[in-house]
C-alpha positions in Angstrom: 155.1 -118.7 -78.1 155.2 -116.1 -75.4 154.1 -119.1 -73.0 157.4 -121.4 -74.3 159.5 -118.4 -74.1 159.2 -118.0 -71.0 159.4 -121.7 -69.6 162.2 -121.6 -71.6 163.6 -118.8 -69.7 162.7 -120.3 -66.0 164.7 -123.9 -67.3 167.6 -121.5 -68.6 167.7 -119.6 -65.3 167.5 -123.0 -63.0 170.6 -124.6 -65.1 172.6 -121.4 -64.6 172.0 -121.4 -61.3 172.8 -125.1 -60.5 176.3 -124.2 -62.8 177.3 -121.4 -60.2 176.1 -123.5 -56.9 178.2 -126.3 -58.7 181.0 -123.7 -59.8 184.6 -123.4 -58.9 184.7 -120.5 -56.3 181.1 -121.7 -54.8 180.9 -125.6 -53.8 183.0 -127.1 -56.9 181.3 -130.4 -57.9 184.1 -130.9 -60.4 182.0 -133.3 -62.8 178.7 -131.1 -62.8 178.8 -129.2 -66.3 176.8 -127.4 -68.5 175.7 -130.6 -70.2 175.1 -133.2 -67.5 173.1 -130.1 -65.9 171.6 -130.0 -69.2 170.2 -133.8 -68.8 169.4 -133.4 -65.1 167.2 -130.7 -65.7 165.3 -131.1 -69.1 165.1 -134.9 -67.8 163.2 -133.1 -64.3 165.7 -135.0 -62.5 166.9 -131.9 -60.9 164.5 -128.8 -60.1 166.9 -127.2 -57.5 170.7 -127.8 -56.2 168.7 -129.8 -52.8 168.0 -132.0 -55.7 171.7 -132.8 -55.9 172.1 -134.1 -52.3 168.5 -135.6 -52.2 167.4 -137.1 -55.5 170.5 -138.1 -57.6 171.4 -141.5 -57.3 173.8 -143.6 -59.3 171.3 -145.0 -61.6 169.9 -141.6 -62.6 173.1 -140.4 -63.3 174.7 -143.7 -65.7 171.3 -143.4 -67.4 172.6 -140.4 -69.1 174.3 -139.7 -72.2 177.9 -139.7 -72.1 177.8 -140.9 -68.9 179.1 -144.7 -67.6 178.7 -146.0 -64.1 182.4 -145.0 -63.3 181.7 -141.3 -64.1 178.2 -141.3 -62.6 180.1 -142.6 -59.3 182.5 -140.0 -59.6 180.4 -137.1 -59.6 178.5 -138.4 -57.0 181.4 -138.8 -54.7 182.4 -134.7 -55.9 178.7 -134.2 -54.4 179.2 -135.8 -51.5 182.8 -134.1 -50.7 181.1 -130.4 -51.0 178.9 -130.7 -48.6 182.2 -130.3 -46.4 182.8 -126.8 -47.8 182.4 -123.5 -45.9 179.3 -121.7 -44.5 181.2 -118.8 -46.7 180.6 -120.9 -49.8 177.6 -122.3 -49.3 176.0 -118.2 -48.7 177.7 -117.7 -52.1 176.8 -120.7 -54.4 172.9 -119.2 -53.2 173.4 -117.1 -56.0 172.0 -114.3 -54.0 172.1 -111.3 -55.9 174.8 -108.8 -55.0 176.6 -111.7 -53.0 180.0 -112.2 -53.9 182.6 -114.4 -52.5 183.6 -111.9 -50.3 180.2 -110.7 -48.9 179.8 -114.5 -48.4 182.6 -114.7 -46.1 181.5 -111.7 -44.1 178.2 -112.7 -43.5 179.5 -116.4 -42.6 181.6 -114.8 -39.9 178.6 -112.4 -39.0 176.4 -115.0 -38.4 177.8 -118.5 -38.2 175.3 -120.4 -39.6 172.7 -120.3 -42.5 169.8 -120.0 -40.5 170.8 -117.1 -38.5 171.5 -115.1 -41.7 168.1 -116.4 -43.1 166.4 -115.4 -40.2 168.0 -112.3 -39.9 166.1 -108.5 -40.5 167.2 -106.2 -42.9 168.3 -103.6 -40.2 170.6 -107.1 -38.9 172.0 -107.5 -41.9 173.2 -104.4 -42.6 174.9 -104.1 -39.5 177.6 -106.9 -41.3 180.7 -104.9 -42.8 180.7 -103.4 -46.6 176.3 -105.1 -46.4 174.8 -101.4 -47.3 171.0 -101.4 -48.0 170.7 -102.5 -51.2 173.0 -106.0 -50.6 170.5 -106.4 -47.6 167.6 -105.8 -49.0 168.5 -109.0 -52.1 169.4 -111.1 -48.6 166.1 -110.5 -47.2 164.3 -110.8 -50.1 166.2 -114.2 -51.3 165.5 -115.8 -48.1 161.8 -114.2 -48.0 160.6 -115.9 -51.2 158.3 -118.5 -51.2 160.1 -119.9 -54.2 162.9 -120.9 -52.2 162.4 -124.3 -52.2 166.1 -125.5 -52.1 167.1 -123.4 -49.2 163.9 -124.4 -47.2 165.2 -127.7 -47.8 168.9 -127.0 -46.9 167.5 -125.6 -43.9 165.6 -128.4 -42.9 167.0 -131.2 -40.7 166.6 -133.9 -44.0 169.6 -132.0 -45.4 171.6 -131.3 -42.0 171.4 -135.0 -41.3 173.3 -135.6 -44.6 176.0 -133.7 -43.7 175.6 -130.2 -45.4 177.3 -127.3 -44.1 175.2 -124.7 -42.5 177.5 -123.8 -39.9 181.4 -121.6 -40.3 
């Protein structure tokens, strides 16, 4: 049980994290709730928010429940319009711990695009405004992890090429 707790815990933690990147204040895929995340994931149609702008097509997402061509259309087109959002809150729907909408902003206008600030030392990163050590230190670490699939793939020229924002 120990074993099942704890997958259950990594599936919980991914669907949380797709709800913020997806959220209001960070790249607001109106369409993109708790329950079509739901789907996505415990279907392993979607392991990480790159997922969104790679994998999701419109037959994945009619094949769901509570979800007709129309809608599937929809919230593909929401997808699609938030790649045009800001470096600002693209840094904040990360989910980086300790960054909020406003350290996304200063960081954004610190670095101007998302592989500077990825790239960036812990010593450069705390040079930004209100970043102390601690706020640096989650950057560095966030952008250090091996496990950071989805940004690796943000990053790479795959994702540029369809349009997401990495730049202010």
């Amino acid at each position: 049980t120990q074993v099942h707790t704890r997958k259950t815990d990594f599936f919980a933690k991914r669907k949380e994290s797709l709800l913020h990147f997806a959220g209001r204040h960070a790249l607001n895929i109106d369409g993109l709730g708790e329950k079509i995340v739901d789907q996505l994931v415990d279907k392993g149609a979607v392991k990480d928010f790159a997922d969104l702008y790679l994998k999701l097509d419109l037959d994945t997402l009619a094949g769901l429940e509570r979800m007709a061509e129309k809608s599937a259309q929809n919230l593909l087109d929401e997808i699609a319009a938030s790649k045009k959002q800001s470096l600002a809150r693209l840094i904040y729907a990360l989910g980086i711990r300790f960054v909020g909408e406003r350290t996304g902003q200063l960081l954004a206008a610190h670095f101007g695009a998302l592989d500077k600030l990825a790239s960036a030392s812990l010593e450069e990163l705390i040079e930004v405004h209100e970043v102390g050590e601690t706020v640096g230190a989650s950057i560095a670490e966030f952008f250090s992890e091996p496990a950071q699939a989805a940004f690796k793939a943000l990053a790479s020229s795959e994702l540029h090429g369809l349009g997401v924002s990495r730049r202010v």
